[in-house]
N, C-alpha and C positions, 0 to 999 in steps of 0.2 A: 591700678588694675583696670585693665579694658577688656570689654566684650567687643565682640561683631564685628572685627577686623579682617578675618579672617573670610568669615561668612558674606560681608559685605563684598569684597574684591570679588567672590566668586558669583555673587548677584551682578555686580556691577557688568564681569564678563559674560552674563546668560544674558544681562538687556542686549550686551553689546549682539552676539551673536542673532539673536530673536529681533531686534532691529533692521538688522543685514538681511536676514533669511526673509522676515514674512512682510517689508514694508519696503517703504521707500527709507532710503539716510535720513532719519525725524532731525539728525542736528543740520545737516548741513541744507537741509530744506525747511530751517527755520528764518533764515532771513535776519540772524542775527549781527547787530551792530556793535555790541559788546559784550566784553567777558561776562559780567553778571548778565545781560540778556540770552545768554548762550548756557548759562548753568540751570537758569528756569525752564529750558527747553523740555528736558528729559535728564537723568541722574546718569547715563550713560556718556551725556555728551561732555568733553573737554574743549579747553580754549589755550591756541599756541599763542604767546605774549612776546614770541622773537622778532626782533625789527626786520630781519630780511626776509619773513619766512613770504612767499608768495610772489616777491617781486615777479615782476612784467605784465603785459597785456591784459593777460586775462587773470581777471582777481579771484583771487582762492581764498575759499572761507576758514577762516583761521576756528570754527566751532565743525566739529568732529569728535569720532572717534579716536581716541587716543593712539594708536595703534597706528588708524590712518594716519594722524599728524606726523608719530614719526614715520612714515614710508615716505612723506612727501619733504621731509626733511629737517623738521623741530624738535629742535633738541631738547628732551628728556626734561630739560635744568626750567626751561620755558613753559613748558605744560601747566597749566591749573586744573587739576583735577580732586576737587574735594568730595569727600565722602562720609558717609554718617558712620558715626562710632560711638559706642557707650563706655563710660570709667566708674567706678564704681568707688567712692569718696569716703564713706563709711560702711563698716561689716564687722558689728559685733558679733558674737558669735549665739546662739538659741540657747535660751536658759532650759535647763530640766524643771525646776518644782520652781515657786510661788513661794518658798515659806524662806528665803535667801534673808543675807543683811538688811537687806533693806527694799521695798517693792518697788521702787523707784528704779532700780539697776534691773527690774525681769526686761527679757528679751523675747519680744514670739515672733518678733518678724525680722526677718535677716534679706537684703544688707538693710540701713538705715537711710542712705542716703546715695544718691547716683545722677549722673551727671553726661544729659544727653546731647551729642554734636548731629546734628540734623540738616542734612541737604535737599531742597525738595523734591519728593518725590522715590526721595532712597530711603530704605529702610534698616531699622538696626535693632536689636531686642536686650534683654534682660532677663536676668532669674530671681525670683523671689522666693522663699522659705516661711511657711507660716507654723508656730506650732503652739496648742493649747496645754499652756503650763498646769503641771498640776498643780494641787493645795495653793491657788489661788486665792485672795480675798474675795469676796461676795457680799454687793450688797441690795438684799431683796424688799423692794418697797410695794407692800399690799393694798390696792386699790378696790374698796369696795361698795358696790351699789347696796343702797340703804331705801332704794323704792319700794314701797308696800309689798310689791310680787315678792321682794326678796326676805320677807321676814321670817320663812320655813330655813332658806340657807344661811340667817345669821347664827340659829342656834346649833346648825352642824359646825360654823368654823368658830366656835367656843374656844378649842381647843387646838385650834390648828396652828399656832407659833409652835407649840412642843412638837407636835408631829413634824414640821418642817426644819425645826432644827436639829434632829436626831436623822431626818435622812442627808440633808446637806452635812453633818459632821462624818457623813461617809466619805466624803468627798474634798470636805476643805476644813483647816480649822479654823479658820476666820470667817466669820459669818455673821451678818448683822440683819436685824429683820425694822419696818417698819410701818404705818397700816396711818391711812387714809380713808375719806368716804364721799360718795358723792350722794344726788339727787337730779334736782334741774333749775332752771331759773326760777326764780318764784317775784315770776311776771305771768300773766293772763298772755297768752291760751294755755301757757305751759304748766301753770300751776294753777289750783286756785286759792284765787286773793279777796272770794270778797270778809270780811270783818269776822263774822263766826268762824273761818278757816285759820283766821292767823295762828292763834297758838293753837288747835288743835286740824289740821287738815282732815282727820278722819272723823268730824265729827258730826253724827248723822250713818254714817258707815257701821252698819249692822255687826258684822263679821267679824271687825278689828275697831272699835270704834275710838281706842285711844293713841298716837303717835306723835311725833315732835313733830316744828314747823319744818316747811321744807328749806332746803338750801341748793348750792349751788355744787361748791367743794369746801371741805373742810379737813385740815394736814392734822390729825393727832397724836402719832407717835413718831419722832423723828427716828433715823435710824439708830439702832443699841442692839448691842449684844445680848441685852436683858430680856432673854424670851417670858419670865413672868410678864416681864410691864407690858409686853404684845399681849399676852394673854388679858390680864387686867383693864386694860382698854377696847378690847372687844367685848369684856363681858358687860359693858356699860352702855354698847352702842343699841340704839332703838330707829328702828323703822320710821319713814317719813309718806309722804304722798302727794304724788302727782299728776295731773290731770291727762296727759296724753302718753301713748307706748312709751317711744324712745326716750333715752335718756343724757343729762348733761357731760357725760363721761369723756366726751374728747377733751370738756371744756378742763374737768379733771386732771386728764392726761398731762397735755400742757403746762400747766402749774406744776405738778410732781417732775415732769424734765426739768423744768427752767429757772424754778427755787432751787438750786440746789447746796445753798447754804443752811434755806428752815430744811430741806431734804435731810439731806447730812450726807450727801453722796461721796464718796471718793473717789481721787485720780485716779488711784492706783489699784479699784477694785471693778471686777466685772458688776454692772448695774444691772438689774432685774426688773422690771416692772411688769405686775402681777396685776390685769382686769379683769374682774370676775362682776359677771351682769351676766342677764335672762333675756335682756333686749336691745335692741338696735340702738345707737346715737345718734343724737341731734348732728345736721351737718351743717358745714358754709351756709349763709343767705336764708338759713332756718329761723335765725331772729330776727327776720324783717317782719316776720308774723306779729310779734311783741315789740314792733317797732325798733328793732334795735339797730339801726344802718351802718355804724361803725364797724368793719373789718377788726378782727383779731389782729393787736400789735406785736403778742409772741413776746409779751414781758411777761416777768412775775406779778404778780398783786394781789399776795396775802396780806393783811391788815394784822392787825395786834393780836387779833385772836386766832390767826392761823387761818381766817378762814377769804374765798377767793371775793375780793371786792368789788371785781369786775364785771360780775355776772350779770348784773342787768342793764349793766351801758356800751358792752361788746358783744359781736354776734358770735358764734360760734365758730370756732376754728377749721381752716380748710383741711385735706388729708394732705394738702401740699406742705403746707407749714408744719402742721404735724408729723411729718415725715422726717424732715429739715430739722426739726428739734430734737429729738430723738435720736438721728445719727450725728448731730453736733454733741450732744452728750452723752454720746457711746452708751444711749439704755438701751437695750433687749427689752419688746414689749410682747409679753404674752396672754395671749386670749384666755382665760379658764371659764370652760364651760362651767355650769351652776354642780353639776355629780361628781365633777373632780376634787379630792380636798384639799391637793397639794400638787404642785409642781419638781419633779425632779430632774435637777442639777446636771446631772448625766444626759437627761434627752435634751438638755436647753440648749448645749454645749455638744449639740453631734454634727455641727454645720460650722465650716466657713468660709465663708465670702465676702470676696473683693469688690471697693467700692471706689472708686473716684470723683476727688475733689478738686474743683476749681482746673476742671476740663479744660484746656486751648480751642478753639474753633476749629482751629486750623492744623489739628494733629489726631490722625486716626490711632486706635489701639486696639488690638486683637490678643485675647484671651486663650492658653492653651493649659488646662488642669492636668495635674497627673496625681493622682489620690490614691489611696493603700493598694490597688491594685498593680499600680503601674504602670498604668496605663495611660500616653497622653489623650486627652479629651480637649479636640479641637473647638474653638468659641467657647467653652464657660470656664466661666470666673468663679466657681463654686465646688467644695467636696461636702458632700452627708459623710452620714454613717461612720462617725469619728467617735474616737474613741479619749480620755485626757490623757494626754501625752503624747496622741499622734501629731507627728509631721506631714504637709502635704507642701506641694511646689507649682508653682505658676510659670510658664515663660509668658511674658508680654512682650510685642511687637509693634515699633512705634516708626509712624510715616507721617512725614510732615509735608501736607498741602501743597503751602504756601509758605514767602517771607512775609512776617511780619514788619510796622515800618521799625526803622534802625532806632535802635537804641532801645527796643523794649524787650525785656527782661520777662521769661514764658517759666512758668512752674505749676505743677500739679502735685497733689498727694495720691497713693493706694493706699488703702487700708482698710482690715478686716471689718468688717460691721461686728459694733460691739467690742472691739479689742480697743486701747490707749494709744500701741501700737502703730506706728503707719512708715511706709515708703516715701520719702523728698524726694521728686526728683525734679533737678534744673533744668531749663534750656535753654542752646543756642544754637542759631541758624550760622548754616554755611549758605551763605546767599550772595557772601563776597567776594571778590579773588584779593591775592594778595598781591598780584601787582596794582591794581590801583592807589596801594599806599606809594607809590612810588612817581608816582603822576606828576607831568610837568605840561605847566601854564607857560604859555607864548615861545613852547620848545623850539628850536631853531631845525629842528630836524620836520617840522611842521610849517616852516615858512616863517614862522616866530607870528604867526597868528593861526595857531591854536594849540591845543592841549593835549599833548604823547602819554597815551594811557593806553598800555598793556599790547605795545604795538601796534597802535592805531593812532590815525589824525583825527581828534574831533575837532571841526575848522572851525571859525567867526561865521557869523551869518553873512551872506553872500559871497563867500568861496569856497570852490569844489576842490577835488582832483585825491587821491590818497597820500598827497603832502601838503595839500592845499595851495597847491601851485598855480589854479585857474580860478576866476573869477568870474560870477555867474552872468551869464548874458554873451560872454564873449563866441564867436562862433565866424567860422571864414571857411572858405573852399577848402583852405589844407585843413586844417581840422576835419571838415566832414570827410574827405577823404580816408582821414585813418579809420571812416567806420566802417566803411564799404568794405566788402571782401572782395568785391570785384567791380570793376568800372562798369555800370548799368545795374548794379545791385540792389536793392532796398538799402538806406540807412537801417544800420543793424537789424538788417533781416527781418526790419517791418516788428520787431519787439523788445525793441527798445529804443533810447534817446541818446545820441549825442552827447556828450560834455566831455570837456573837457581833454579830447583825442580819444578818450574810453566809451563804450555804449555801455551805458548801466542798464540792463535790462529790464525790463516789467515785471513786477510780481503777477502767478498765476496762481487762482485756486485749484489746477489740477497739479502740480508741482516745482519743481525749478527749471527757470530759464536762466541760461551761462554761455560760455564760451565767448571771442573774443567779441563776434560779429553778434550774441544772442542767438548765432546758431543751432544750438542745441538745447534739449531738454530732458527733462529725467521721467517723462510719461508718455512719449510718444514713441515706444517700443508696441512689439506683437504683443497680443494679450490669450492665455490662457483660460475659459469659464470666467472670462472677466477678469482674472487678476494678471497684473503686469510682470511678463516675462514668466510666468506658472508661479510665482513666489520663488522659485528657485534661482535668481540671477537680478540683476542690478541692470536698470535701463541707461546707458551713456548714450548720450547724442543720438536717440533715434533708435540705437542697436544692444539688443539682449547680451551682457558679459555676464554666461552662466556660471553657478560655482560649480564647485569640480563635483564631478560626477553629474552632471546635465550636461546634455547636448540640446540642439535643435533651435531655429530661429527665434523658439517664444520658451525654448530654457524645460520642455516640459518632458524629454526624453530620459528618460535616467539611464547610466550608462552604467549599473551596478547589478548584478549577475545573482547576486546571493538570494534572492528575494523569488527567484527561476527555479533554484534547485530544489529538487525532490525527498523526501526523507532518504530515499532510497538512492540516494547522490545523483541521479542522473539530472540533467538539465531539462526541464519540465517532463520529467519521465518518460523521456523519448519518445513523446508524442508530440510535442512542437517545437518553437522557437521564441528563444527571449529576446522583447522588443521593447524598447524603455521599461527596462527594469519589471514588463510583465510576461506571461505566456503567451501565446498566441498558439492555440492549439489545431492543428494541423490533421490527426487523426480524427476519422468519421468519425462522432459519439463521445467524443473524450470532453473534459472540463473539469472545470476545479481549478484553483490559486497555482496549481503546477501542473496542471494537467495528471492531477494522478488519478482522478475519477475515470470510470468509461467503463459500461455495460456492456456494449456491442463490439469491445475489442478483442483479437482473439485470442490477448492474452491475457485479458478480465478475470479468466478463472481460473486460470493457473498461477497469478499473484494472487489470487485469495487463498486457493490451495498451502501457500505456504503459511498462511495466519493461520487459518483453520488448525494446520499439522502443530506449531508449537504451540501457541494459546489453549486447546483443547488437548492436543497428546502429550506437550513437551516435547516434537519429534519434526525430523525435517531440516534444510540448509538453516533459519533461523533458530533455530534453539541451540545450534553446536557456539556461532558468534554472539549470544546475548543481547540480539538486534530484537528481538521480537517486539518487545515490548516500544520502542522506539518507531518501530516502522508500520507497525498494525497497534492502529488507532481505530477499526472499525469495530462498531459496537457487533457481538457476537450475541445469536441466541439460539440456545440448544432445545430440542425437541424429540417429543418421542417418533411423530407422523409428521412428514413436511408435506407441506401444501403446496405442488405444482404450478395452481392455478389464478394464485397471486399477482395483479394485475400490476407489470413493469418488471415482475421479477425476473431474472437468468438462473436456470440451472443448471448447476455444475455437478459433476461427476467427476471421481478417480476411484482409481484401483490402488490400494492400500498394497504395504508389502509380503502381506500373509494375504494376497488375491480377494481380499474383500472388497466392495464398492462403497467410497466415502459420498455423498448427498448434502448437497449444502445451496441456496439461493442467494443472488446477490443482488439487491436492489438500493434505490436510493430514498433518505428520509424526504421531503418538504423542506426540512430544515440545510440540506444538504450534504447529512451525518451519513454515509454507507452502512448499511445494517446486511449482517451477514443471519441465515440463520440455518441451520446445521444439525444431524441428525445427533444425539447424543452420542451414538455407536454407528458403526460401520456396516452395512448391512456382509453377511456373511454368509454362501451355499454349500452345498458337495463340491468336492475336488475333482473338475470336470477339463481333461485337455480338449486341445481345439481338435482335434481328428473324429474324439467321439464327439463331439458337435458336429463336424463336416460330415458323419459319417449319418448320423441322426435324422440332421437335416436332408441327406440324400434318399434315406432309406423314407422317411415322410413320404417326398416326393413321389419316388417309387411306386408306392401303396395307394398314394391318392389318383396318380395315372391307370395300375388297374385294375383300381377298382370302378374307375371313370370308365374303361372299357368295358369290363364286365358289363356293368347296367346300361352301354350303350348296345350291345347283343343283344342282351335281353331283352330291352324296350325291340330291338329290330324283329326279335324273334318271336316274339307278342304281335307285331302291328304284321307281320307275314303270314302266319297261324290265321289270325285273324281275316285276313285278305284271299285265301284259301278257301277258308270254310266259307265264304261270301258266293265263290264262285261254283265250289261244290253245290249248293243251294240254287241258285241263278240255273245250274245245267238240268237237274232235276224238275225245276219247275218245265223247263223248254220241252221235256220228252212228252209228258202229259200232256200238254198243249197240241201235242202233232195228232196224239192219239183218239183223243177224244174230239177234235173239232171238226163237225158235220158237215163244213164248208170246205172242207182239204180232202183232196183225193192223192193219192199216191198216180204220180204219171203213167198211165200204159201206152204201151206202142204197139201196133197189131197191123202187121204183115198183109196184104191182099194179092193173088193172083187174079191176073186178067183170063177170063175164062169166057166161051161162046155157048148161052145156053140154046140153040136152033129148036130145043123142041118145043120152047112156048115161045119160039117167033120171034123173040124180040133179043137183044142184043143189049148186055151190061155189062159195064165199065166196071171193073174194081172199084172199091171209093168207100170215104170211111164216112156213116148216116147217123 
């Protein structure tokens, strides 16, 4: 049975594509000299092993893409192209219950065994199945602190094998129980040791002044199904005392894992180990206090009386080693606080996770759960919240580095923490081609000094040429001529050297230099924001070969239309033009990915008009085609009073078709989202034609002209009245003035005759005296 066949070819063709698209050729810009140096490259590249494939001038890299090899002419049969695959070698099938012929045949982890083909750098995965069998055996070994603090909690668990074995008989019917004790070293600081301490530690101790001496670990009940005899032996057990907090309890630990003969522990049953303490433990490098300098060696060493030997010539155990012990012998270690009385079965057993053993350096793994819900859970190797009986599944995903050197033989285990259960799985590297088995020493098609592997000459030391047909040093006018492209040229074009009639060219770290002269290169094209040829096109010789759909010297023009069009089909919504695959918006005020935005266009509100009408009424050209919803995407908000005076906004107006006027503002978010917002209703008047309007409005007119006259009479015929009686007044004053003023004579004119008066003698003249 194989996995990832399937999956793999369809990887293999995303590198290959993802390669082409965003890089330069990673295979044939590796500079490979052979088939396996050409498979370490990248997991996409292949190597053509045909003797003709390449012939002439300019040497063609026989490491590529597949694809490529065959366009240039390698046939299919030639190709090395390995690829990672998984087979699956053993798959029992998941046992239901624990209580079968025999415990040895339960099943919880499906398949058993599997068997990994690994090329590097390609990947290939697997399924695993875990499930926690019911009515399993069980066997729970009770570890208890016996330090003074704890003398209040030995007389609560008096009784506690009966309690534990009535709620574990819920669960399973195999069930064995067995009980342990500790204290701490009893070496100075840790204990005390002087002479009146030995046999009684608490002596002088007010409060408890009698106890046993102290110890380290002592194993008392191994496991049995005899829950009296657990009872029986705790009711004997007496408190001890020791000089500082912590306590010897790692040292404990270890013993109870690693005895697991005086234990009694079985293969075939889930292990329990049950720590019940008030205080913290002694750790690593804690008994250099008591001089103890020797590192834990993670042996057993109970003594005759069961009890741990070690304790004053080893220091305390690391959590590393205790870690390691503990998943070597599949025990479940559980913390019990001092108020708990019992542990129950059902919560110990609500969790499984995957562990791995005996890891590769050189091979990654990635973790994907899928747990009752069903859901995959990317990165973890873990489900809770289980139930006995549940099934949960794992995909792992395995990528290998590196080769290893040949001939070494790679394997790892998975397996649940706590289960017997576990995953084999083997490994082998594809790091070789298979025409190398096929290799030939002093090949005559090599000049018979050197070695025809996999279509190539590997020559003797001092001769070249790709049959090994030149000899190094040799060098004359005709030779160098074949390197020149033209008479007065550089020897290959100044990058590279001579030999052999061929210029082998200079390796560059900016990428490949080739052709016949070292002409050409694959990074001396136009460059796009830095990258060569826009990532869209392949640099040949200097010049950008875009792929389809790019145009333009540096490959950056997309020549693809769809990315233009508007919801609304038009080609950037009839406000511009598509230019490498963008819009280019051409109307004043327009913008947007299509040009569909634009405030100040003047048909801004007559395309909202039609959202407004179906969105809000169901009514209008988009509600008859079922577009609406497809084509108005702008966020709408109805209101009782719209606010005119909203800074950016456009307002729009229509005449509904029962002549009401619809009101609605069109502005744009920050975010760039259109927000429409809209009156809830339509505003709605009297049923008024245009005539009595025109007619209205004239007669206004009318009325305001005269009555403009009126009071322009008026005013005239006030300031005249007024101008009248000024002058009336003025005349009156003038009469009086004649009349009365003693300086004014009214003119007389008074006639004289000339007359001779002879009788008084004298003679006078008329004349006025």
């Amino acid at each position: 049975m194989t996995h990832g066949g399937e999956r793999n070819s369809t990887f293999d063709c995303l590198q290959t594509v993802c390669s082409t698209v965003n890089s330069l050729n990673v295979c044939t810009g590796g500079s490979s000299t052979s088939c396996e140096e050409c498979l370490l490259i990248h997991p996409s590249c292949a190597w053509c092993a045909q003797e003709d494939f390449g012939r002439g001038r300019t040497l063609t890299s026989r490491c590529d893409f597949s694809h490529n090899l065959q366009k240039r002419g390698c046939d299919p049969r030639f190709i090395e192209y390995p690829t990672s695959s998984t087979s699956v070698l053993q798959n029992m099938p998941l046992s239901s219950k624990g209580s079968e012929s025999t415990q040895y045949d339960v099943v919880q982890i499906m398949p058993q065994k599997v068997s990994l083909s690994l090329r590097p750098g390609g990947q290939t995965w697997f399924g695993l199945q875990v499930r926690q069998v019911e009515d399993y055996p069980v066997d729970l070994y009770y570890l208890m602190d016996l330090s003074l603090s704890m003398k209040d909690d030995l007389d609560t668990i008096r009784n506690l094998g009966t309690k534990l074995a009535q709620e574990m008989g819920k669960l399973t019917s195999n069930f064995r129980l067995g009980f342990g004790s500790f204290v701490d070293k009893n070496i100075s600081p840790f204990s005390y040791t002087a002479p009146k301490y030995q046999e009684n530690p608490c002596n002088g101790y007010k409060l408890f002044p009698n106890c046993v001496p102290s110890f380290g670990f002592r194993h008392i009940l191994s496991l049995t199904d005899k829950v009296d005899r657990f009872n029986e032996e705790v009711q004997k057990q007496m408190v001890s005392r020791n000089r500082d907090a912590p306590e010897g309890g790692f040292d404990a630990i270890l013993q109870a894992a690693v005895c697991k003969e005086r234990i009694g522990w079985r293969k075939e049953a889930y292990h329990l180990l049950v720590f019940a303490t008030d205080d913290v433990p002694h750790l690593a490098l804690d008994g250099r206090l008591g001089g103890l300098v020797h590192p834990h060696d993670g042996q057993c060493h109970l003594n005759d009386k069961n009890e741990y030997s070690a304790s004053t010539t080893m220091d305390y155990p690391s959590l590393a080693l205790l870690g390691e012990k503990l998943a070597e012998n599949n025990i479940f270690l559980i913390f019990a606080v001092t108020k708990r009385l019992y542990v129950i079965y059902k919560n110990i057993r609500s969790k499984v996770e995957l562990t791995v053993w005996d890891h590769p350096e050189d091979i990654s793994l990635s973790f994907t759960a899928t747990c009752q819900d069903g859901k995959p859970l990317p990165g973890l190797r873990k489900c809770a919240d289980l139930k006995i009986g549940d099934t949960v599944s794992f995909n792992v995903s395995v990528e290998a580095r590196s080769c290893p050197p040949r001939g070494t033989d790679q394997s790892f285990t998975i397996k649940p923490v706590g289960f017997k259960d576990r995953l084999e799985v083997a490994v082998n590297y594809q790091c070789d081609c298979s025409c190398s088995q096929k290799a030939q020493i002093n090949s005559s098609i090599c000049s018979s000094i050197g070695t025809y592997n996999c279509g190539t000459c590997h020559c003797e030391p001092g001769y070249l040429g790709a049959r090994c047909e030149c000899q190094e040093g040799e060098a004359s006018t005709m030779y160098l001529s074949h390197c020149r492209e033209a008479e007065g040229k550089q020897i290959c074009s100044g990058r590279g050297e001579c030999s052999c009639n061929q210029c082998l060219c200079y390796e560059s770290e900016f990428g490949k230099i080739y052709g016949t002269f070292c002409e050409c290169d694959d990074f001396s094209c136009a460059r796009h924001k830095g990258i060569l040829c826009s990532g869209h096109g392949e640099c040949h010789c200097g010049e950008c070969k875009c792929h389809a759909g790019y145009i333009g010297d540096n490959c950056n023009c997309s020549t693809e239309t769809s990315s233009c069009i508007s919801d609304d089909g038009q080609m950037c919504s009839g406000r511009g033009n598509c230019v490498c695959g963008r819009c280019q918006c051409t109307e004043p005020g327009a913008f947007g990915d299509t040009c569909e935005k634009c405030r100040t266009c003047p048909d801004a509100c007559g395309t909202k008009r039609e959202c407004i009408e179906c969105r809000l009424f169901n009514s209008g050209r988009l509600a008859d085609n079922q577009t609406c919803q497809r084509l108005c995407k702008d966020k709408i908000i109805t209101v009782e009073s719209l606010n005119t005076d909203e800074s950016g906004a456009v307002l729009c107006l229509y005449k509904t078709d029962n002549d009401c006027v619809m009101k609605f503002t069109y502005s744009e978010h920050a975010s760039g989202q259109s927000i429409l917002t809209a009156l809830k209703e339509p505003e709605c008047g009297g049923q008024t034609d245009a005539l009595t309007v025109l007619l209205a409005v004239v007669g206004c007119i009318l009325v305001v002209g005269v009555l403009l006259l009126v009071i322009w009479k008026l005013v005239i015929t006030i300031h005249d009245r007024r101008e009248f009686s000024r002058f009336q007044s003025a005349r009156s004053r003038a009469r009086y003035e004649m009349a009365s003023n003693p300086l004014y004579k009214q003119p007389v004119t008074t006639h004289f005759v000339e007359t001779d008066f002879n009788m008084y003698g004298k003679s006078y003249n008329g004349g006025l005296h």
